[in-house]
GUMARVEX-732131 format. One record per residue: residue in three letters; x, y, z of N, C-alpha, C in turn. Coordinates in nm, 2 decimals, decimal comma. Example, Ala and Ser with C-alpha at 12.3 -4.5 7.8 and 13.67 -1.06 7.14 Angstrom:
% residues 2
<pt><residu>ALA</residu><n_east>1,32</n_east><n_north>-0,57</n_north><n_up>0,78</n_up><ca_east>1,23</ca_east><ca_north>-0,45</ca_north><ca_up>0,78</ca_up><c_east>1,32</c_east><c_north>-0,33</c_north><c_up>0,78</c_up></pt>
<pt><residu>SER</residu><n_east>1,28</n_east><n_north>-0,22</n_north><n_up>0,71</n_up><ca_east>1,37</ca_east><ca_north>-0,11</ca_north><ca_up>0,71</ca_up><c_east>1,29</c_east><c_north>0,00</c_north><c_up>0,79</c_up></pt>
END
This chain:
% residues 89
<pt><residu>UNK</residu><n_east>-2,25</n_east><n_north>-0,36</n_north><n_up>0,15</n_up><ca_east>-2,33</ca_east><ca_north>-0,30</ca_north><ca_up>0,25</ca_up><c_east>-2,32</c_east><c_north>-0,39</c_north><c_up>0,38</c_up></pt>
<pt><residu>UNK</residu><n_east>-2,28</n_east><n_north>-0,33</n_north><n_up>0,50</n_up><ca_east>-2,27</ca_east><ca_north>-0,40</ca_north><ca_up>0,57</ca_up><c_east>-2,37</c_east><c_north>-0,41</c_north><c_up>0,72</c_up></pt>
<pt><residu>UNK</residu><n_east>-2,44</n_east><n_north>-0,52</n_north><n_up>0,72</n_up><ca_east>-2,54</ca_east><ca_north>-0,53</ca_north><ca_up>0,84</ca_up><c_east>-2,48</c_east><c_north>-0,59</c_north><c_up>0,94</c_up></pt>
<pt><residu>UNK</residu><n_east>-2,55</n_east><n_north>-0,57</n_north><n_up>1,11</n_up><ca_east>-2,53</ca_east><ca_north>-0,57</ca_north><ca_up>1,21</ca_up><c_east>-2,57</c_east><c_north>-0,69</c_north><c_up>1,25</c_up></pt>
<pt><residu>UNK</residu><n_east>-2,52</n_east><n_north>-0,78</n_north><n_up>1,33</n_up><ca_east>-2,53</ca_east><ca_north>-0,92</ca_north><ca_up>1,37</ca_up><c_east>-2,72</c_east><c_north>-0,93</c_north><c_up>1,40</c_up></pt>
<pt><residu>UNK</residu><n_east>-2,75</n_east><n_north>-0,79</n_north><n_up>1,50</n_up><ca_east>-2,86</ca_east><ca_north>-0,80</ca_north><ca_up>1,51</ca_up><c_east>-2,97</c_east><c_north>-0,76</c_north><c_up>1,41</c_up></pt>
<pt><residu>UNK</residu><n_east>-2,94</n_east><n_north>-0,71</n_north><n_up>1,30</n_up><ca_east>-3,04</ca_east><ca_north>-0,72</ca_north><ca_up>1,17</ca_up><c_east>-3,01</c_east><c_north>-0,82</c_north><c_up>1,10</c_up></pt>
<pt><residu>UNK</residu><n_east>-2,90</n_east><n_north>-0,90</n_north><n_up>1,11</n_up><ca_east>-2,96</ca_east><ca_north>-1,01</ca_north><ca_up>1,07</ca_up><c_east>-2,99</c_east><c_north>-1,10</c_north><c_up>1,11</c_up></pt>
<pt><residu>UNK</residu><n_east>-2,99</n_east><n_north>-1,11</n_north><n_up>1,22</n_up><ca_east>-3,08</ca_east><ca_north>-1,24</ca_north><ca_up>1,28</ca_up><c_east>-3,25</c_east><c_north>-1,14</c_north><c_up>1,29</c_up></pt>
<pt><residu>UNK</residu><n_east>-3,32</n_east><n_north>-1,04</n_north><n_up>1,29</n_up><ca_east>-3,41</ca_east><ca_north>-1,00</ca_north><ca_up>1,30</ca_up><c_east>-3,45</c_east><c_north>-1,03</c_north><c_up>1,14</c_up></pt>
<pt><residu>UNK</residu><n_east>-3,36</n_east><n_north>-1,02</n_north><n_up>1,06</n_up><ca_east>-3,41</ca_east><ca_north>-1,08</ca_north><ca_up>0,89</ca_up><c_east>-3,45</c_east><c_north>-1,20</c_north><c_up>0,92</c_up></pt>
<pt><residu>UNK</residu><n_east>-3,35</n_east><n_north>-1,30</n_north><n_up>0,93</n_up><ca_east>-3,35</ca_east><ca_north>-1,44</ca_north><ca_up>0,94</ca_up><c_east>-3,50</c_east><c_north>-1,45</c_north><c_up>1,03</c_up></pt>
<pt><residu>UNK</residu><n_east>-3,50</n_east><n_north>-1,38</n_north><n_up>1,14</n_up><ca_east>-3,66</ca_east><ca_north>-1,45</ca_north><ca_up>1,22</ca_up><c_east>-3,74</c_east><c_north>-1,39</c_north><c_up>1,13</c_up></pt>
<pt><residu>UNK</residu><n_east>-3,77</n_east><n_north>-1,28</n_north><n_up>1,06</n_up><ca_east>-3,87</ca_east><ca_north>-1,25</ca_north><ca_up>0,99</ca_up><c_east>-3,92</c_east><c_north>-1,33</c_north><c_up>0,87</c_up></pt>
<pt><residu>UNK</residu><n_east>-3,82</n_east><n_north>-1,37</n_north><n_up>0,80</n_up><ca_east>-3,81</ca_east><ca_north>-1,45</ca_north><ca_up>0,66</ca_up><c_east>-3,82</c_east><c_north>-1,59</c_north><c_up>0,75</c_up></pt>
<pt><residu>UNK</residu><n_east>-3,82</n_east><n_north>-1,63</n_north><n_up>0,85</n_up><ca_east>-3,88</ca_east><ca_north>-1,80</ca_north><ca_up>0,88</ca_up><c_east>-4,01</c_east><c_north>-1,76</c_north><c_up>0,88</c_up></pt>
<pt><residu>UNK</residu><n_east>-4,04</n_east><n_north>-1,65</n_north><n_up>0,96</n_up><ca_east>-4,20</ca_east><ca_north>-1,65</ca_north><ca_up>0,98</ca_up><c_east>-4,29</c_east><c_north>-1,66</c_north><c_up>0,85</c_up></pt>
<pt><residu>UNK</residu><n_east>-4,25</n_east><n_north>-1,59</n_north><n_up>0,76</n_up><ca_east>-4,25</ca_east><ca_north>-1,56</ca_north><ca_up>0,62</ca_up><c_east>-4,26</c_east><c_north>-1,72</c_north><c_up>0,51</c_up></pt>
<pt><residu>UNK</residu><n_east>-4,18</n_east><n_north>-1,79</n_north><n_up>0,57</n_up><ca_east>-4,12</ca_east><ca_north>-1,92</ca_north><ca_up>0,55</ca_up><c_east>-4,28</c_east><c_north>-2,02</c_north><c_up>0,53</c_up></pt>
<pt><residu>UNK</residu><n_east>-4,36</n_east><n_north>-1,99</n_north><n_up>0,71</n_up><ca_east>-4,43</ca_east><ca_north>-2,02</ca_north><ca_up>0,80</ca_up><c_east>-4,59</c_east><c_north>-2,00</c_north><c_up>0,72</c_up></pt>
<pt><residu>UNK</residu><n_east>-4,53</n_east><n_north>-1,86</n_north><n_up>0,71</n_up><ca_east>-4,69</ca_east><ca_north>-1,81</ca_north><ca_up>0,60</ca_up><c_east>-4,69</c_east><c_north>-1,87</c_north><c_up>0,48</c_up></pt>
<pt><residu>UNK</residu><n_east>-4,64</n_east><n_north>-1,91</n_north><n_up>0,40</n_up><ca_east>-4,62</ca_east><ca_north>-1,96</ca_north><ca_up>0,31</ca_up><c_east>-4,63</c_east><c_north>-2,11</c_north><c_up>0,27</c_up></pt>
<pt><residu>UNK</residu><n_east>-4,61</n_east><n_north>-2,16</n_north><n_up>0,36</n_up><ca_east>-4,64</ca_east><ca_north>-2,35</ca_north><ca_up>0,40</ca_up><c_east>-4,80</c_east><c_north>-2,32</c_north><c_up>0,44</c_up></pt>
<pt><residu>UNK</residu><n_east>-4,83</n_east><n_north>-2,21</n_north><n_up>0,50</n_up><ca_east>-5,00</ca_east><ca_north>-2,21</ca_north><ca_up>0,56</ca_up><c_east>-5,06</c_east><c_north>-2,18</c_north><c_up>0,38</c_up></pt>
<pt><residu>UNK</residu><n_east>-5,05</n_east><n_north>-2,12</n_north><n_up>0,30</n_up><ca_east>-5,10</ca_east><ca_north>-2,08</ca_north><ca_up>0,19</ca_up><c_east>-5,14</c_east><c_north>-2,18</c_north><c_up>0,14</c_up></pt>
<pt><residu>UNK</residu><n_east>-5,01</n_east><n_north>-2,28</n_north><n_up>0,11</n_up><ca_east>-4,99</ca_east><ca_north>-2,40</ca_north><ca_up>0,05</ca_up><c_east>-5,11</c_east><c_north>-2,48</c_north><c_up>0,12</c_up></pt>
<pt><residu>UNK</residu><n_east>-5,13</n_east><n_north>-2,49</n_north><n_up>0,24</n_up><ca_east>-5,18</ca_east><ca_north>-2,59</ca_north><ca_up>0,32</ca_up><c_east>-5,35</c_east><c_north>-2,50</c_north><c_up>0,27</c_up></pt>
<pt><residu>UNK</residu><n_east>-5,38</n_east><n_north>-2,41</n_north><n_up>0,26</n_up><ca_east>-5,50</ca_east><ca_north>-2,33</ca_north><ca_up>0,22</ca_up><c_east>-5,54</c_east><c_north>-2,36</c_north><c_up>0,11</c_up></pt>
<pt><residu>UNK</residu><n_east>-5,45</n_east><n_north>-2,39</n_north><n_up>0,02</n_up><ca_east>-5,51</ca_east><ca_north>-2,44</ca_north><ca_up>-0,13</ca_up><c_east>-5,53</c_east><c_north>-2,58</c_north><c_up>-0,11</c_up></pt>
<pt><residu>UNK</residu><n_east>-5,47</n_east><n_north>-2,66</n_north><n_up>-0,05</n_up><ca_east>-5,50</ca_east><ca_north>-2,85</ca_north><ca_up>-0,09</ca_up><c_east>-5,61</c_east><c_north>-2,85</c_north><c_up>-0,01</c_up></pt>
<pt><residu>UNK</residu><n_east>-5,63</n_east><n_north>-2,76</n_north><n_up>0,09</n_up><ca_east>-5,76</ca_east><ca_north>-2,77</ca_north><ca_up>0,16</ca_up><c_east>-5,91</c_east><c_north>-2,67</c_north><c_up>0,13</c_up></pt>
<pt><residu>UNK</residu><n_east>-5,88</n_east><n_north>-2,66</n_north><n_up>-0,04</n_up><ca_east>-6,01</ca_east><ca_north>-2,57</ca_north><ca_up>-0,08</ca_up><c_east>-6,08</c_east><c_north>-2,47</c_north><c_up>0,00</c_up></pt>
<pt><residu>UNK</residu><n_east>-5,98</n_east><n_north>-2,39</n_north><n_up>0,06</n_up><ca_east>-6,01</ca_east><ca_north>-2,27</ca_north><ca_up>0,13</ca_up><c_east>-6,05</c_east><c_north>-2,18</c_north><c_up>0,03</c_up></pt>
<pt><residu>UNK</residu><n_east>-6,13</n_east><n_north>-2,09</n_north><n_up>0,14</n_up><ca_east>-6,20</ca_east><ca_north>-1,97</ca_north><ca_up>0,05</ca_up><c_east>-6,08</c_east><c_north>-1,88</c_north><c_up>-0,02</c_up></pt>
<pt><residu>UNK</residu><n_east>-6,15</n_east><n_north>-1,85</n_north><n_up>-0,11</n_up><ca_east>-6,05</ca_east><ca_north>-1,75</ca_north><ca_up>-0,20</ca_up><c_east>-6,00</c_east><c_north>-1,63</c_north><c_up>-0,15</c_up></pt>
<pt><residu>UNK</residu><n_east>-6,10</n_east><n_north>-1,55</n_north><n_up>-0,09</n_up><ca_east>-6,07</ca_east><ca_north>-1,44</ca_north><ca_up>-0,04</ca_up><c_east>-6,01</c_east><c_north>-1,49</c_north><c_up>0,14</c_up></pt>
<pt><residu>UNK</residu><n_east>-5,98</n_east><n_north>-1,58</n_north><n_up>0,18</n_up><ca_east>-5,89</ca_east><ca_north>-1,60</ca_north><ca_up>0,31</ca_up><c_east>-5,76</c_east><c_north>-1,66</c_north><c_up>0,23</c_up></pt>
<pt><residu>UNK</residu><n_east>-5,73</n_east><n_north>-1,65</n_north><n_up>0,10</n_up><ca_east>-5,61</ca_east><ca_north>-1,65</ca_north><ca_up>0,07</ca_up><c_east>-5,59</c_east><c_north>-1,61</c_north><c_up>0,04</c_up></pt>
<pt><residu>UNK</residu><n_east>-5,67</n_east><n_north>-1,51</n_north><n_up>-0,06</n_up><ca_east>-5,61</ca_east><ca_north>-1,34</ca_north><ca_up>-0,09</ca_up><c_east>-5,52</c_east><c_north>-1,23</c_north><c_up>0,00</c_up></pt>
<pt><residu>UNK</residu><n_east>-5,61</n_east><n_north>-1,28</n_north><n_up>0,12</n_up><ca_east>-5,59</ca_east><ca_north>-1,23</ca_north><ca_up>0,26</ca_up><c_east>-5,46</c_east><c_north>-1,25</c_north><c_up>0,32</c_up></pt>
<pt><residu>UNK</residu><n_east>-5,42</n_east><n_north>-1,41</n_north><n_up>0,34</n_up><ca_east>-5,29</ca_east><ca_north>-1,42</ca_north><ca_up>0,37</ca_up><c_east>-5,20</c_east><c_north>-1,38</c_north><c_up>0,26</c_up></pt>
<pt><residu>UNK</residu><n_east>-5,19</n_east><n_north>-1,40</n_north><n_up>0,13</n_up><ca_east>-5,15</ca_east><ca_north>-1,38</ca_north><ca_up>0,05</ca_up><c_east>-5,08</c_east><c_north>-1,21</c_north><c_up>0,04</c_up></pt>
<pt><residu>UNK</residu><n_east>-5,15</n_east><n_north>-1,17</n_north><n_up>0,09</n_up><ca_east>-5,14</ca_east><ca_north>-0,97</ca_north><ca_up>0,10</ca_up><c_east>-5,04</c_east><c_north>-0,98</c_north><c_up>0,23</c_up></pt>
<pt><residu>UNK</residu><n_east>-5,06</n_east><n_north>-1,04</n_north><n_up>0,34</n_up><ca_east>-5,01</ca_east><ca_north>-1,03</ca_north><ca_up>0,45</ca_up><c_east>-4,85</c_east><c_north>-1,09</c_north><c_up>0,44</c_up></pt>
<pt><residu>UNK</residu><n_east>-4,84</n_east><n_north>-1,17</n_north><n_up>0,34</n_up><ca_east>-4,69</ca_east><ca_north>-1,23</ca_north><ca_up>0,30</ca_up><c_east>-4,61</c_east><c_north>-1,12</c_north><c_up>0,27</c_up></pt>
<pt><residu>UNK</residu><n_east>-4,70</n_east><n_north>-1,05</n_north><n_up>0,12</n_up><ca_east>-4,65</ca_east><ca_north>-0,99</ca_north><ca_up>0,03</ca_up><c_east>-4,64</c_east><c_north>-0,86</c_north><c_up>0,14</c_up></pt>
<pt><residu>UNK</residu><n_east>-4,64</n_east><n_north>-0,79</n_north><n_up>0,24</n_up><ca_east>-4,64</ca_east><ca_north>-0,70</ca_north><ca_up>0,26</ca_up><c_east>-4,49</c_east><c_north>-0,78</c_north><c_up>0,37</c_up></pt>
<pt><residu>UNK</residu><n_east>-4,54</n_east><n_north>-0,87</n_north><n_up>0,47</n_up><ca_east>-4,39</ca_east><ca_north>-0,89</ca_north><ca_up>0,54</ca_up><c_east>-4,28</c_east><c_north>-0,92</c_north><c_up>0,47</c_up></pt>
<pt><residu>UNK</residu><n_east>-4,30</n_east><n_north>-1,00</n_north><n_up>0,33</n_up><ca_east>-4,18</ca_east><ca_north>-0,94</ca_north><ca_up>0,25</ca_up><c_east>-4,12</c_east><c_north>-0,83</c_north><c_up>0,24</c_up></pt>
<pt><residu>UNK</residu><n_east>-4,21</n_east><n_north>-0,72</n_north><n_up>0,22</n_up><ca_east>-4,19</ca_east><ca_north>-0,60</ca_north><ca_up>0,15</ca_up><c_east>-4,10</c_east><c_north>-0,54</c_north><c_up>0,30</c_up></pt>
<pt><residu>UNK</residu><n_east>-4,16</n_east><n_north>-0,54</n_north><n_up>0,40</n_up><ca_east>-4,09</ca_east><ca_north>-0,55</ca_north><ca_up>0,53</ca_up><c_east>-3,96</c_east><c_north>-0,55</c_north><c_up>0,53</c_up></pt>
<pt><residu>UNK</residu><n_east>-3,93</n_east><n_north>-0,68</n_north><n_up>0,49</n_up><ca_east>-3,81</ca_east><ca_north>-0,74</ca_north><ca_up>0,48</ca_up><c_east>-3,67</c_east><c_north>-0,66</c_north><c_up>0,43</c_up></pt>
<pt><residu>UNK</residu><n_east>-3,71</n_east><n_north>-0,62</n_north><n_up>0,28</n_up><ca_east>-3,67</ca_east><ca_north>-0,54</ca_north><ca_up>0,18</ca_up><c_east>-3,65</c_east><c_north>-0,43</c_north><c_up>0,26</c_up></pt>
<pt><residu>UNK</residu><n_east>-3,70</n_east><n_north>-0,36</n_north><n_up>0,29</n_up><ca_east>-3,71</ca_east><ca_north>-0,18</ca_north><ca_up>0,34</ca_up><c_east>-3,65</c_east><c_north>-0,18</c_north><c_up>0,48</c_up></pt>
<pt><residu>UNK</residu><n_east>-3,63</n_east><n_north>-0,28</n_north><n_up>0,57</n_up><ca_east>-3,58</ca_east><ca_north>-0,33</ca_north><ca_up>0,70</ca_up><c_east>-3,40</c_east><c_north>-0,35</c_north><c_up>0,66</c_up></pt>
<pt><residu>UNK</residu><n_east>-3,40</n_east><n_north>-0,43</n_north><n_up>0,54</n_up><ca_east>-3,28</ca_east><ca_north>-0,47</ca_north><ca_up>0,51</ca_up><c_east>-3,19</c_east><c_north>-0,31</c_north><c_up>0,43</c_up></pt>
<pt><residu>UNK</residu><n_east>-3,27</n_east><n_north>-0,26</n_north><n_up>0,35</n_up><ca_east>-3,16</ca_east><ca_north>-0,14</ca_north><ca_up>0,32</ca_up><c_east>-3,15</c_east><c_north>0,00</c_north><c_up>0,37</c_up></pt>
<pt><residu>UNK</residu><n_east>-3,27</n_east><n_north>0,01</n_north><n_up>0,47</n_up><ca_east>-3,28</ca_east><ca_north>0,12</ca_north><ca_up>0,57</ca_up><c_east>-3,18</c_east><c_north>0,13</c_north><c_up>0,64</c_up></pt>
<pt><residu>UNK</residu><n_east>-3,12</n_east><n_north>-0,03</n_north><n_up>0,69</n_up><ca_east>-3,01</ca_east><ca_north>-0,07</ca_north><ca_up>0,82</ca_up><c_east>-2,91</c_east><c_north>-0,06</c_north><c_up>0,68</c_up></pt>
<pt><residu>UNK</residu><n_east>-2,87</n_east><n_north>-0,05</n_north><n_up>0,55</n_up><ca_east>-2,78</ca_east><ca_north>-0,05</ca_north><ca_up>0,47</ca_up><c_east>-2,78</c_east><c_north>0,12</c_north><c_up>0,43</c_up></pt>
<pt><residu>UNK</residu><n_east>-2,91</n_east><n_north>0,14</n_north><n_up>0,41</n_up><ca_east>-2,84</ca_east><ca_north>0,31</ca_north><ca_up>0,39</ca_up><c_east>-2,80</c_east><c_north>0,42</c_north><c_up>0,53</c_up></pt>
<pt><residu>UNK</residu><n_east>-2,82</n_east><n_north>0,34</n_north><n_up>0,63</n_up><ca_east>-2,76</ca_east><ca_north>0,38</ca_north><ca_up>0,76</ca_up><c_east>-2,60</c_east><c_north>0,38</c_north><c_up>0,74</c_up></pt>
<pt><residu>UNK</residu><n_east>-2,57</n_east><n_north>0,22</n_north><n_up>0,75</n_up><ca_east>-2,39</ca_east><ca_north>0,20</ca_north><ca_up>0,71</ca_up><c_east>-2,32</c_east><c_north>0,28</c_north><c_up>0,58</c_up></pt>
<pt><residu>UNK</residu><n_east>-2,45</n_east><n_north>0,31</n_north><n_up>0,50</n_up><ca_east>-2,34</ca_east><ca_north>0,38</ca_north><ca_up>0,40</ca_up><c_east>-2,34</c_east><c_north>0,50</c_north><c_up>0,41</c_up></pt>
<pt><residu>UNK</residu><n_east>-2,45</n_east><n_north>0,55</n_north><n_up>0,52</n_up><ca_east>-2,42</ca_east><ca_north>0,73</ca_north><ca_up>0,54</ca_up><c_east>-2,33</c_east><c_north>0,75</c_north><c_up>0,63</c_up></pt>
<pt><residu>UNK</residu><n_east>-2,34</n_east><n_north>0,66</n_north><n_up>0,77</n_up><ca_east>-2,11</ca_east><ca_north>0,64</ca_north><ca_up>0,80</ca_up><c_east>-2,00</c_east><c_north>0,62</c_north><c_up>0,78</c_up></pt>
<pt><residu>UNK</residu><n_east>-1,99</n_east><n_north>0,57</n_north><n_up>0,67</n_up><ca_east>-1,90</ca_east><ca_north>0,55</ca_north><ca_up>0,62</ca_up><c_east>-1,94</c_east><c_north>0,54</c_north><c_up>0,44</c_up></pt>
<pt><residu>UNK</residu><n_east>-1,95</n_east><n_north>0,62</n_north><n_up>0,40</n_up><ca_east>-1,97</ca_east><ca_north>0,69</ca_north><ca_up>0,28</ca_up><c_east>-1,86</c_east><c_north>0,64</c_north><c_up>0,13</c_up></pt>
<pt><residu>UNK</residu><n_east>-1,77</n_east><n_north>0,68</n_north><n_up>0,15</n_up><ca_east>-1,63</ca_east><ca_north>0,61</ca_north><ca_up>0,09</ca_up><c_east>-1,61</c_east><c_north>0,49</c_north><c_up>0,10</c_up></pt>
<pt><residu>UNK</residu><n_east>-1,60</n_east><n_north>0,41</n_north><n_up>0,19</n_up><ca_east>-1,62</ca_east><ca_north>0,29</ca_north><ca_up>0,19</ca_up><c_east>-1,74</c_east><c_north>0,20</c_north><c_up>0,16</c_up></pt>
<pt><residu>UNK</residu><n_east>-1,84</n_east><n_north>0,28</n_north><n_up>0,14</n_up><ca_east>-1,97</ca_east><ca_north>0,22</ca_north><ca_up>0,12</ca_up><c_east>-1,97</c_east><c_north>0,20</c_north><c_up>-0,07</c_up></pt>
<pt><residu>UNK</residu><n_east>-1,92</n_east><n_north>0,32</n_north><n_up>-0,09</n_up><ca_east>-1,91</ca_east><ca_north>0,37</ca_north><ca_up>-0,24</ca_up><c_east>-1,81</c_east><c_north>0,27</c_north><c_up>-0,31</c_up></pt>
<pt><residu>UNK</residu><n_east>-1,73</n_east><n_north>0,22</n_north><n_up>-0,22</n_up><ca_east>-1,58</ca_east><ca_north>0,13</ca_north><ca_up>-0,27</ca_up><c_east>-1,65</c_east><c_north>-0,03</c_north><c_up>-0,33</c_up></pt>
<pt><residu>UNK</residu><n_east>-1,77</n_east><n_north>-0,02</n_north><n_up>-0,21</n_up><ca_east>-1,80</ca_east><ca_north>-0,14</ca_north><ca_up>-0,21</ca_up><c_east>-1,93</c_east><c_north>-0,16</c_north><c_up>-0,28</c_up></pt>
<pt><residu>UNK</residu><n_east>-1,94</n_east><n_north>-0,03</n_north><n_up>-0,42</n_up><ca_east>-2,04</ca_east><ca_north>-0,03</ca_north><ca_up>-0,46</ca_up><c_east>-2,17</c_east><c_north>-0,03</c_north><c_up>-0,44</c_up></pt>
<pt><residu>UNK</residu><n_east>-2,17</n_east><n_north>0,04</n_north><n_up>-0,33</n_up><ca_east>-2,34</ca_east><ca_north>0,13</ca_north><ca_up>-0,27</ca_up><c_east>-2,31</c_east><c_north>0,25</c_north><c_up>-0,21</c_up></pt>
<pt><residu>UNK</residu><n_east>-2,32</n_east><n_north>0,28</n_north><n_up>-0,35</n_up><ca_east>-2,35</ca_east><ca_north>0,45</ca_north><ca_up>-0,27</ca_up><c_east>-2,45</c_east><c_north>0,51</c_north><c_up>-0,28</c_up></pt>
<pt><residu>UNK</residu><n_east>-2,51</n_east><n_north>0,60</n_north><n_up>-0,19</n_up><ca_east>-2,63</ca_east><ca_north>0,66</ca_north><ca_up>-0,14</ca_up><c_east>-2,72</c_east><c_north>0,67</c_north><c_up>-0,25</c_up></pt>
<pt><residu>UNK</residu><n_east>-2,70</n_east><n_north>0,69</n_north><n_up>-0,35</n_up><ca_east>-2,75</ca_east><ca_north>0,68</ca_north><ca_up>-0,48</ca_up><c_east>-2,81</c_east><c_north>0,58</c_north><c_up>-0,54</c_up></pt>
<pt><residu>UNK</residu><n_east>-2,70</n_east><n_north>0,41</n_north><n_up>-0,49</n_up><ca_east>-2,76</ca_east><ca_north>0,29</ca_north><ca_up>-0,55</ca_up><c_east>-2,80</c_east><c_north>0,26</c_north><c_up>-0,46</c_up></pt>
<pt><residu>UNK</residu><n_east>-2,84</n_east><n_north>0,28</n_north><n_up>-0,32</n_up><ca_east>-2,92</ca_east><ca_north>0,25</ca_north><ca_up>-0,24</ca_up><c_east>-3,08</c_east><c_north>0,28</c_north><c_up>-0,26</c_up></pt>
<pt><residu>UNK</residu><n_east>-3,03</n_east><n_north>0,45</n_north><n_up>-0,26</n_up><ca_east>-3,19</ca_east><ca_north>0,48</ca_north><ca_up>-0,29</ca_up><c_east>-3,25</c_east><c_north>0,41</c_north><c_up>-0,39</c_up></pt>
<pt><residu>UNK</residu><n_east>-3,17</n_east><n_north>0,39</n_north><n_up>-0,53</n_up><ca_east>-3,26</ca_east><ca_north>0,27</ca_north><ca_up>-0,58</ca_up><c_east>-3,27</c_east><c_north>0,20</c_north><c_up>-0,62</c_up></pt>
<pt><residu>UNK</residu><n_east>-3,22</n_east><n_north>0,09</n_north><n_up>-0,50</n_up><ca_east>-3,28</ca_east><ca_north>-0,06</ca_north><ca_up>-0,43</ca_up><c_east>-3,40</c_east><c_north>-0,01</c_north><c_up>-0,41</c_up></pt>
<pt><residu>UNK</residu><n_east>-3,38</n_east><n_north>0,11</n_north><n_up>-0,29</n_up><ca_east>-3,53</ca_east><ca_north>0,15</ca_north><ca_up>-0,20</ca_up><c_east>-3,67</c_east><c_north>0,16</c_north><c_up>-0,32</c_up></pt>
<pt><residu>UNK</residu><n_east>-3,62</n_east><n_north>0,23</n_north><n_up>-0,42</n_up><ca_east>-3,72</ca_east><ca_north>0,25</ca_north><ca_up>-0,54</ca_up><c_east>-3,78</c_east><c_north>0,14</c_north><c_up>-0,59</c_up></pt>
<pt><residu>UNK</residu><n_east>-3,68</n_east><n_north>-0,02</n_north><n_up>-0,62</n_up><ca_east>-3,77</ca_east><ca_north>-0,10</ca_north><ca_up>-0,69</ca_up><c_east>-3,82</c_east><c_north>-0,18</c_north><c_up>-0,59</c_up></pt>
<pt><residu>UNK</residu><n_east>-3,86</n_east><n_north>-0,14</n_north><n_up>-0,47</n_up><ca_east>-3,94</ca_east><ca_north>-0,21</ca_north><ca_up>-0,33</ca_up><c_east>-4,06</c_east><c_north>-0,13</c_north><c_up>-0,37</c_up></pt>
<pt><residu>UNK</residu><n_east>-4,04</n_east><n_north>0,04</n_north><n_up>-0,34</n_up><ca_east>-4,17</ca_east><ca_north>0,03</ca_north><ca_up>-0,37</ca_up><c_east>-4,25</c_east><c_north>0,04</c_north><c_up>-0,54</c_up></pt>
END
């Protein structure tokens, strides 16, 4: 599957931010934060992950509907794309 210089640097910035939320979580528990303001970030990770995922094979099932044969050569075809997409959601 092949991504575009600019999806992946828009992954890469998303997954640092991601990075970012995740050192704050950490820093939320040594500091006996409320449960439910970690639940809270916690949902907000798990959803820009989810982001991440659906961002990354949308811009992959894009390249494999242009190039179809070669997508298929390379072992994603429209088929095993859709489900990647499936075990996201």
């Amino acid at each position: 599957m092949e991504l575009s210089a600019d999806v992946k640097g828009e992954l890469h910035t998303r997954l640092r931010r991601i990075e970012g939320q995740i050192r704050g979580l950490q820093a939320m528990l040594n500091e006996d934060r409320d449960c439910r303001d970690i639940v809270t970030q916690l949902a907000a990770a798990s959803k820009a992950l989810d982001q991440v995922g659906f961002k990354l094979l949308a811009s992959g099932l894009s390249s494999c509907m242009e190039n179809p044969r070669k997508s298929a050569k390379a072992g994603y075809s429209v088929e095993e794309v859709e489900k990647l997409f499936l075990k996201l959601s």
